[in-house]
C-alpha positions as CSV (number, residue, x, y, z in Angstrom):
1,X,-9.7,-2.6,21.5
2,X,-7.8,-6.0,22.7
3,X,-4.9,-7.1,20.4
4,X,-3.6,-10.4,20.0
5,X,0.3,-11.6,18.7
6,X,-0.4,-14.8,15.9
7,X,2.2,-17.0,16.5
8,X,3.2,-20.3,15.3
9,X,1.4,-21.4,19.0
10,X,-2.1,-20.3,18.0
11,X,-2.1,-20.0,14.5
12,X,-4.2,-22.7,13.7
13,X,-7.0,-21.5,16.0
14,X,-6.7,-17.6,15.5
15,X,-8.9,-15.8,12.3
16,X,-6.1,-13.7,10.3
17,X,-8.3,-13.7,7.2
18,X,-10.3,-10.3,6.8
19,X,-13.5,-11.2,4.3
20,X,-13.1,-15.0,4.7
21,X,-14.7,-17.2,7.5
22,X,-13.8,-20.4,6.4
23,X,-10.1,-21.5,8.0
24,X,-10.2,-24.2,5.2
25,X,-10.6,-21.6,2.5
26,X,-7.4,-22.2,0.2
27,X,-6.3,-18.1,0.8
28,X,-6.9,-18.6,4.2
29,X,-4.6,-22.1,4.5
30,X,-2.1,-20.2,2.1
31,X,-1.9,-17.2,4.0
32,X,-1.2,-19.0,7.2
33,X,1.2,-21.0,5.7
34,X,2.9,-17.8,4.5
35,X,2.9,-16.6,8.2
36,X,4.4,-19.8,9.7
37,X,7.1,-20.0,7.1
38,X,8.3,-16.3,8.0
39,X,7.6,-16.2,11.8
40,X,11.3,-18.0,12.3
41,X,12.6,-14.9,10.4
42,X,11.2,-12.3,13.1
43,X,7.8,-11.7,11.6
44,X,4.9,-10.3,13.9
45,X,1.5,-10.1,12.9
46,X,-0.5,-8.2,15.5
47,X,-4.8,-8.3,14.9
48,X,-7.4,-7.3,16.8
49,X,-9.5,-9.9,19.0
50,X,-12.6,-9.3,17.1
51,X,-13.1,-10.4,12.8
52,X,-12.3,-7.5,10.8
53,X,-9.3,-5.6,8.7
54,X,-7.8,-4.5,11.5
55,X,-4.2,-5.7,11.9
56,X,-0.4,-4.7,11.4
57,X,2.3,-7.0,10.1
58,X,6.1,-6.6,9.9
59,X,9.2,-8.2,9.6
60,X,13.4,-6.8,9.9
61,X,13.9,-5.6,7.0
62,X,16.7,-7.5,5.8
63,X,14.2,-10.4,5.9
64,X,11.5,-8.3,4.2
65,X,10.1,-10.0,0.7
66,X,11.1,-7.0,-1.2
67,X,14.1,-5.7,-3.4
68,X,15.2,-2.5,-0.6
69,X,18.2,-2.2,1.3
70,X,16.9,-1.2,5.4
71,X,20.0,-2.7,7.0
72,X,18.9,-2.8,11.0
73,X,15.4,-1.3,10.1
74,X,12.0,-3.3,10.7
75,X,9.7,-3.1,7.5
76,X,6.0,-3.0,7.6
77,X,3.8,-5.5,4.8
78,X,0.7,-4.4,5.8
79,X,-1.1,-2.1,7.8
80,X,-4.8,-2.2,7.3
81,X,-7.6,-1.2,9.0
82,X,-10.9,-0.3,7.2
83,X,-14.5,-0.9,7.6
84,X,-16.3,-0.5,10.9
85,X,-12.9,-0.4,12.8
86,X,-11.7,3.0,10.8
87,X,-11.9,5.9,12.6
88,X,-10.9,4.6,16.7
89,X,-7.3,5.5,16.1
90,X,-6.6,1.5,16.3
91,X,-3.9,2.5,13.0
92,X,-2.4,4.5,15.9
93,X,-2.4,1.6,18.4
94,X,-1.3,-1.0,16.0
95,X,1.4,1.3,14.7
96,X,2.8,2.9,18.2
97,X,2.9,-1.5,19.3
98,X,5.1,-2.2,15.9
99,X,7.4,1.3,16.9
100,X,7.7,0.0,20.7
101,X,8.7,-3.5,19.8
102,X,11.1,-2.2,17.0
103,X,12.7,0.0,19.3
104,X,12.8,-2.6,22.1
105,X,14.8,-5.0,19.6
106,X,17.6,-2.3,18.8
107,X,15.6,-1.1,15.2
108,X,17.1,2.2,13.8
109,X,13.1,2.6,12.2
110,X,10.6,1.8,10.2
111,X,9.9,1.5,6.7
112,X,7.2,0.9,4.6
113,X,5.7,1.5,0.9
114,X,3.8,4.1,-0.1
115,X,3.2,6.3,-3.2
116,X,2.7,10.1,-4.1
117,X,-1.1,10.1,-4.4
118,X,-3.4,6.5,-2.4
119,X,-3.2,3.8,-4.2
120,X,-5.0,1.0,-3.2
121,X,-3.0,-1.7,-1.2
122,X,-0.5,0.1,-0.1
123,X,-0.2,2.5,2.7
124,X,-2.2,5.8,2.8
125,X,1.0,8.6,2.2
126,X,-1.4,11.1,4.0
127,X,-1.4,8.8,7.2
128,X,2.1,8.4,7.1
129,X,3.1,11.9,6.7
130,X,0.7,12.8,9.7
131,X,2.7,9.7,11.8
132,X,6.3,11.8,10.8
133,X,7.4,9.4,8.1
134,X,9.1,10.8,5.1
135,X,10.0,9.6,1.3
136,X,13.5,8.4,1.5
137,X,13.6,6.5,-2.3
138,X,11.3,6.5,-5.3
139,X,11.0,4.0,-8.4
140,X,10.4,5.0,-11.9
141,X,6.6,3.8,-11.7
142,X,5.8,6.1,-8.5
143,X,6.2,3.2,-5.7
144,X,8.1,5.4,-2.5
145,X,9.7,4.1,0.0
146,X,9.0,5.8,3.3
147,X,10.6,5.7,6.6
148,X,10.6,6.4,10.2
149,X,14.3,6.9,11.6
150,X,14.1,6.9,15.5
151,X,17.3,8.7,15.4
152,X,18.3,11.5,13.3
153,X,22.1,10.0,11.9
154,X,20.3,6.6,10.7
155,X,21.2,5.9,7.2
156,X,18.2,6.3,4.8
157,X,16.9,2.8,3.6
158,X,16.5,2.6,-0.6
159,X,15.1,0.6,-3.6
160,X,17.8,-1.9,-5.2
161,X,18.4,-1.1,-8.9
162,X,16.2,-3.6,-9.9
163,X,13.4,-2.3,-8.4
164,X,14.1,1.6,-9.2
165,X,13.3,0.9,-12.5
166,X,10.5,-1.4,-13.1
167,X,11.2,-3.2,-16.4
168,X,11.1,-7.0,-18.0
169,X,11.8,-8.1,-21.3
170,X,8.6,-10.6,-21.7
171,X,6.0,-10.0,-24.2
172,X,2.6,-10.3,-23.0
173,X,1.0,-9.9,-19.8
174,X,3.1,-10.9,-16.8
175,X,2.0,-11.1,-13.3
176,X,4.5,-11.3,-10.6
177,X,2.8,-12.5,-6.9
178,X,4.0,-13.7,-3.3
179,X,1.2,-15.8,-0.8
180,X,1.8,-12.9,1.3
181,X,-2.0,-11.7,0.3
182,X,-4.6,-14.3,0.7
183,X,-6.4,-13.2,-2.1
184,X,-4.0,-14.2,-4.7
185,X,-4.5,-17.9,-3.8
186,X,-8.2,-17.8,-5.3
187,X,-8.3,-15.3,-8.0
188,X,-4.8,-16.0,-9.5
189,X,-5.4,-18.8,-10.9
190,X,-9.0,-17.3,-12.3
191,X,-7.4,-14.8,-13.9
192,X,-4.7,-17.2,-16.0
193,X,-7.8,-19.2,-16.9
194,X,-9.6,-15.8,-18.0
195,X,-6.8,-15.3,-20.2
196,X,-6.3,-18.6,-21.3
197,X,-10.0,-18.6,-22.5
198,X,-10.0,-15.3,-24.4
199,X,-6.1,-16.2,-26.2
200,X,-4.6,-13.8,-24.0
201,X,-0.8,-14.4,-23.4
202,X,-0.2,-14.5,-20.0
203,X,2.2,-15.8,-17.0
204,X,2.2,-16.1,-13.7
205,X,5.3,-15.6,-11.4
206,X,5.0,-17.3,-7.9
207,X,7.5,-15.9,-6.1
208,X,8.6,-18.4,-4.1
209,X,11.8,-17.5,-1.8
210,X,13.4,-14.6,0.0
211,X,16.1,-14.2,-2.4
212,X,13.7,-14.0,-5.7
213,X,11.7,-11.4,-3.6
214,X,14.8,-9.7,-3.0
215,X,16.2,-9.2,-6.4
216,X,12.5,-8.8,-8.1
217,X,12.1,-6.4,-10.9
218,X,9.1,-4.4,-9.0
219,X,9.3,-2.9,-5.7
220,X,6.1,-4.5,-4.9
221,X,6.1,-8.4,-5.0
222,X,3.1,-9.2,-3.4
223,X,1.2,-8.0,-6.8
224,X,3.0,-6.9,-9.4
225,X,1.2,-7.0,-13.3
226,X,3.5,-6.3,-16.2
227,X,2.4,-5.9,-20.0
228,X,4.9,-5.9,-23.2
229,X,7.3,-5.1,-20.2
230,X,5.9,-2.2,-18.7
231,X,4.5,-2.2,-15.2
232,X,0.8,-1.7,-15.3
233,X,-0.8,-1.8,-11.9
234,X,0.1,-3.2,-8.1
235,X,-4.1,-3.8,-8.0
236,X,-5.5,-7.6,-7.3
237,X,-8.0,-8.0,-9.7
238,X,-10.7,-10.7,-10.3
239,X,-11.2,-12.4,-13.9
240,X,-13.8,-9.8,-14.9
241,X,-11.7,-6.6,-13.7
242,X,-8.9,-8.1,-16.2
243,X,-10.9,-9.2,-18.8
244,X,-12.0,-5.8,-19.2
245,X,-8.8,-4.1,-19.4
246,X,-7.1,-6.4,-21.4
247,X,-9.5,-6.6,-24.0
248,X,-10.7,-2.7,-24.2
């Protein structure tokens, strides 16, 4: 398998869109805005030459859109590979590239989000176990941080307060989102209108900067669904998928 580094160079030419062939699509014009915006801050997003899931993207975690402290660590959005590219090992080759550049650039590890049991958009905690990473924090709604030290005295990275206990005082559903996933370009605003049409309270939070990611009340930004306050569920979902759980 060939790999190839997006940068602000060939970004306007290169696929980064999984299920969406259209480089005019509005997820696929937000999501490469998202990239350009973040490649200044040390972002790398490494694909493979040919369409597919099969990429890794990651960022020093001090510039990571998330509420953790990972001082001199490099944190991991997304690592995804699925479809007709699972089962090659090209998790392995994306992941040893992200460990060799993080090391070349003076990294003390990686880190990356995880939880006890798979859930889905987040990293697989069997894979990382089997790739030596270990649980180093843990919020109240079973979001774990997990991290890779490459030496054995580097201080464990952790969950800021805010995010250790996932809790907001609105009434009503509340969605908290990033552009970082393509998808919530398109189905976000389907789902407020879903909820508009069936009297469903509901708001959407775009999360906009660095520092609102970094002081969020969920560890995950990129999706994060609330209800009377509680969190509910890290899990895009269309305007059907919502429908149906918020009217059962």
């Amino acid at each position: 398998m060939e790999y190839i580094n997006v940068t602000n160079d060939n970004l306007e030419k290169e696929h980064i869109c999984c299920a969406i062939s259209n480089n005019k699509d509005v997820q696929v014009l937000s999501k490469k805005k998202w990239l350009a915006d973040r490649f200044d801050d040390g972002l790398v997003f490494l694909k493979s030459t040919e369409r597919g899931k099969c990429f890794i993207e990651y960022i020093p975690a001090e510039n990571a859109w998330n509420p953790i402290v990972a001082v001199g660590y490099m944190y991991i959005d997304c690592l995804w590979v699925s479809g007709s590219f699972k089962g090659h090992g090209y998790s392995n080759d994306l992941l040893n590239e992200c460990i060799e550049d993080s090391k070349k650039k003076g990294k003390k590890g990686l880190c990356i989000l995880s939880s006890a049991k798979k859930k889905p958009f987040i990293a697989d905690p069997k894979y990382l176990k089997y790739k030596g990473f270990t649980v180093c924090d843990e919020s109240d709604n079973g979001i774990q941080l997990w991290y890779l030290p490459f030496s054995q005295d580097a201080v464990k990275p952790y969950f800021k307060e805010c995010a250790k206990h996932p809790h907001i005082d609105e009434k009503g559903y509340v969605l908290y989102y990033t552009s970082q996933c393509p998808f919530n370009a398109k189905y976000v605003p389907i789902v407020e209108q879903a909820a508009k049409s069936q009297g469903i309270s509901f708001k959407a939070i775009h999360i906009q900067s660095k520092a609102d990611a970094q002081n969020a009340p969920t560890p995950i930004t990129t999706y994060a669904l609330f209800c009377d306050g509680e969190y509910l569920t890290n899990e895009q979902m269309n305007d059907k998928k919502f429908l149906k759980m918020a009217l059962k």
